[in-house]
C-alpha positions as CSV (number, residue, x, y, z in Angstrom):
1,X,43.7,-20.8,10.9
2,X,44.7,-17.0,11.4
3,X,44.2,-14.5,8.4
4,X,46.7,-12.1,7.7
5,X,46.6,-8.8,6.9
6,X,49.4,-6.8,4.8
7,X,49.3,-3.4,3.7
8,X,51.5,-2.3,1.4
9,X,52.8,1.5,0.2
10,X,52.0,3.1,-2.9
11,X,55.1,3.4,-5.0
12,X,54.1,7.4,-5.4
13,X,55.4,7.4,-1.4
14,X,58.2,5.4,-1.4
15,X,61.1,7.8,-1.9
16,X,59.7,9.8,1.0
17,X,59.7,7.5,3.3
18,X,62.7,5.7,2.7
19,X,64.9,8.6,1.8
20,X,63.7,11.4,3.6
21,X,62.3,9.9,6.6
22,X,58.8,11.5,5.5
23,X,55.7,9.8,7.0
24,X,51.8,11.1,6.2
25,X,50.0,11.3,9.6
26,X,46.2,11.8,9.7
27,X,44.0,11.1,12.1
28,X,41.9,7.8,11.8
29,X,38.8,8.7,10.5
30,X,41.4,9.9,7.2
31,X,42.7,6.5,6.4
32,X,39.6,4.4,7.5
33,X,37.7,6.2,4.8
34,X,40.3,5.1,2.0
35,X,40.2,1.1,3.2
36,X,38.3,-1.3,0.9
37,X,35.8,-3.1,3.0
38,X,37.1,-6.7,1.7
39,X,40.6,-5.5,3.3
40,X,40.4,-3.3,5.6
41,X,41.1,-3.7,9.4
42,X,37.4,-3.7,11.1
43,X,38.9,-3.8,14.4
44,X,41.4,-1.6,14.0
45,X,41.7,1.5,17.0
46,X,39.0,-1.0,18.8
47,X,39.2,-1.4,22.5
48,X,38.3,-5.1,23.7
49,X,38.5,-6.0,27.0
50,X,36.1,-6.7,29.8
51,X,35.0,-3.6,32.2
52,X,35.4,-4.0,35.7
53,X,32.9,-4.3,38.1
């Protein structure tokens, strides 16, 4: 059976998002250091795939 994953918005950032349109944009390093291990997205910006031979 799949897991899911939800991630949810502080309450402090509510009102700037839905009001004002106001989104906080950090590169990915910034928001993988604030994840919990026991819910953050491992495989998050991950590339899978198979390389071409």
């Amino acid at each position: 059976m799949a897991r899911s994953l939800f991630k949810y918005l502080p309450s402090q950032f509510v009102d700037a998002l839905v009001r004002r349109g106001q989104v906080l944009a950090r590169n990915l390093a910034y928001f993988r250091a604030l994840e919990e291990v026991q819910r953050g997205d491992m495989e998050v910006a991950t590339l899978h795939g198979r390389t071409s031979s």
